[in-house]
C-alpha positions, -999 to 999 in steps of 0.1 A, spaced: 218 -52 -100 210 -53 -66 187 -68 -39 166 -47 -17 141 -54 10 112 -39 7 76 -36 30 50 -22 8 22 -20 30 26 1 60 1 24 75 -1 53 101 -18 73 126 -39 78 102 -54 50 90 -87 37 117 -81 7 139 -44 17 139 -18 23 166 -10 61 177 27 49 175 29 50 141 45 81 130 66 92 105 95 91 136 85 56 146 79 39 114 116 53 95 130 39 133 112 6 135 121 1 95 160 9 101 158 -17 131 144 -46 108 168 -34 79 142 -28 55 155 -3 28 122 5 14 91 8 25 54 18 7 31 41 28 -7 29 21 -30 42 46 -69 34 42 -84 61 13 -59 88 20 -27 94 11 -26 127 38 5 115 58 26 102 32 47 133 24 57 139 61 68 98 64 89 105 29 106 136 43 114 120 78 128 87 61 149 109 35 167 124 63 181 87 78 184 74 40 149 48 40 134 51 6 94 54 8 70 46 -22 38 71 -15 7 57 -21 -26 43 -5 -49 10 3 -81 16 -15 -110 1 -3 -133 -4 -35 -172 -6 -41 -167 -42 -43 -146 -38 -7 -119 -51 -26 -85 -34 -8 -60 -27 -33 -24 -6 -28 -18 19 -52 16 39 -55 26 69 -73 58 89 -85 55 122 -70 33 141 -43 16 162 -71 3 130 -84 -2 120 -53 -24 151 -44 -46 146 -78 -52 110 -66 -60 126 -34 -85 146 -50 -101 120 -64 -105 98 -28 -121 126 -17 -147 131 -45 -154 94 -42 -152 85 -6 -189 83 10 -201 108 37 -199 86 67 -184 105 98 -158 87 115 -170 78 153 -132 78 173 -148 58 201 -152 28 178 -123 34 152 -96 54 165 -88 86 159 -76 95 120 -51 124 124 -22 132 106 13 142 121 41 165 119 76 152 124 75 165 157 41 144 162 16 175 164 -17 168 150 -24 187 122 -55 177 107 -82 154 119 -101 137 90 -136 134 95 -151 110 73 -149 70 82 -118 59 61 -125 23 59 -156 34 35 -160 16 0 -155 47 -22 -181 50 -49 -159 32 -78 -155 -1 -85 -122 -18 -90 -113 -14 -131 -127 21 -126 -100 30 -92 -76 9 -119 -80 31 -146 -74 58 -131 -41 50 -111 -32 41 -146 -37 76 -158 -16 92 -135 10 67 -145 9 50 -111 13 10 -100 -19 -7 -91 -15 -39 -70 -47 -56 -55 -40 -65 -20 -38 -93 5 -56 -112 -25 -60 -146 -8 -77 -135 24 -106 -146 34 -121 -104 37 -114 -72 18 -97 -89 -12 -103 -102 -45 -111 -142 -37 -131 -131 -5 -154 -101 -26 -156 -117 -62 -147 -155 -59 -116 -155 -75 -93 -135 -98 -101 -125 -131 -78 -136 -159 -77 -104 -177 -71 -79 -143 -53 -51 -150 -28 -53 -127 11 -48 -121 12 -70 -91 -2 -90 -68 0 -93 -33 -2 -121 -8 -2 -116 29 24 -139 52 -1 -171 56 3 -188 24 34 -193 -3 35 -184 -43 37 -215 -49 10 -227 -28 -13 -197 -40 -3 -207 -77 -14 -244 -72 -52 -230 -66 -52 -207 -97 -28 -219 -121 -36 -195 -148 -17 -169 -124 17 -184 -123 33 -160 -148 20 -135 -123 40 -107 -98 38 -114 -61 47 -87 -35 39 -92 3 38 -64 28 33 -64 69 -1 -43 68 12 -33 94 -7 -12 123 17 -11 150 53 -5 150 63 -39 159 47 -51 128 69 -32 104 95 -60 83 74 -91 98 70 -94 61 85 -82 30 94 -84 -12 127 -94 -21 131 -66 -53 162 -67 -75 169 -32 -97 195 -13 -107 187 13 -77 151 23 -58 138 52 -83 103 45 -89 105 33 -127 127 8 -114 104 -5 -91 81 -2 -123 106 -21 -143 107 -47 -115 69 -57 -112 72 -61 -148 103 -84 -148 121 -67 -175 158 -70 -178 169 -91 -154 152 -71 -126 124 -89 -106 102 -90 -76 101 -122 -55 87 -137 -22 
């Protein structure tokens, strides 16, 4: 086994509110420079960007997980991550059925463009990513499920866009292969509030929006190597292999 540092939550030019810096360049860079060895793509309702990050990081030896933070009808922000960029394109599909016709205004929330490696726009998205899409949260489940993809409810302990701020707490039964808590609270101080989640996975990512951002905050994932059904096997604690804070 071994022990790999992981930030599962970064996000890119693409994603609103977010820094122009962060291409697929600058985020494999940064990433190398805080000696992160993986790192999960998850912009805001589109997973556009993620195959040109992949590529760039493949050539200086940074794994990526692709996949996206979902904003649901509850506004309940949730990663999800899948195997391979046809998957990823279905799921893409299916953010685009279900995300609301709301034009993004640039002037208030950045521009949402995605980048070649040399960092020459090559599409503009028009609708406001930061829209609830149309599903709620066991239906945007269900479906990562189906395309045999990891569902992990995000930043679940703060106080907007999780699952304590939008419901009131966590449900017991949640389908779910993980949870994450951002860098302002501990596992064990998280578990003390909600006991009935101690047997629970907890990930942490940087959210991060600017390059400096990148590795503030990461999981601690022990696997045989970083394919993605080790990373499965991971959230799920089987054989030895685990997921810690």
């Amino acid at each position: 086994m071994k022990e790999f540092r992981a930030d599962l939550h970064i996000h890119t030019v693409l994603s609103p509110c977010g820094s122009l810096e962060m291409s697929p360049r600058n985020i494999v860079r940064e990433a190398l420079k805080k000696k992160i060895d993986i790192i999960g793509i998850t912009d805001h309702n589109s997973t556009r960007q993620c195959r040109m990050v992949a590529l760039e990081a493949d050539k200086a030896g940074l794994t990526v997980y692709t996949g996206v933070e979902i904003t649901t009808r509850e506004e309940v922000h949730c990663l999800a991550f899948f195997e391979t960029f046809d998957i990823l394109e279905q799921f893409q599909e299916y953010l685009d059925e279900h995300l609301p016709e709301i034009k993004n205004d640039p002037d208030r929330f950045g521009y949402q463009v995605v980048v070649d490696e040399n960092e020459n726009i090559v599409y503009e998205e028009p609708k406001l990513l930061i829209s609830g899409l149309s599903n709620g949260i066991d239906q945007i489940g269900e479906k990562v499920r189906s395309l045999n993809g990891l569902f992990i409810p995000a930043h679940v302990n703060r106080p907007k866009f999780s699952l304590i701020s939008q419901l009131g707490f966590i449900p017991p039964d949640l389908k779910a292969d993980a949870l994450e808590l951002s860098r302002h609270t501990s596992k064990e101080e998280f578990v003390e509030q909600f006991p009935y989640l101690v047997r629970r996975t907890f990930v942490r990512g940087s959210d991060a929006h600017c390059p400096e951002d990148i590795g503030t905050a990461f999981t601690r994932i022990k696997m045989e190597n970083v394919s993605f059904e080790e990373f499965r096997l991971a959230l799920s604690g089987s054989g030895g292999r685990e997921a810690r804070l």
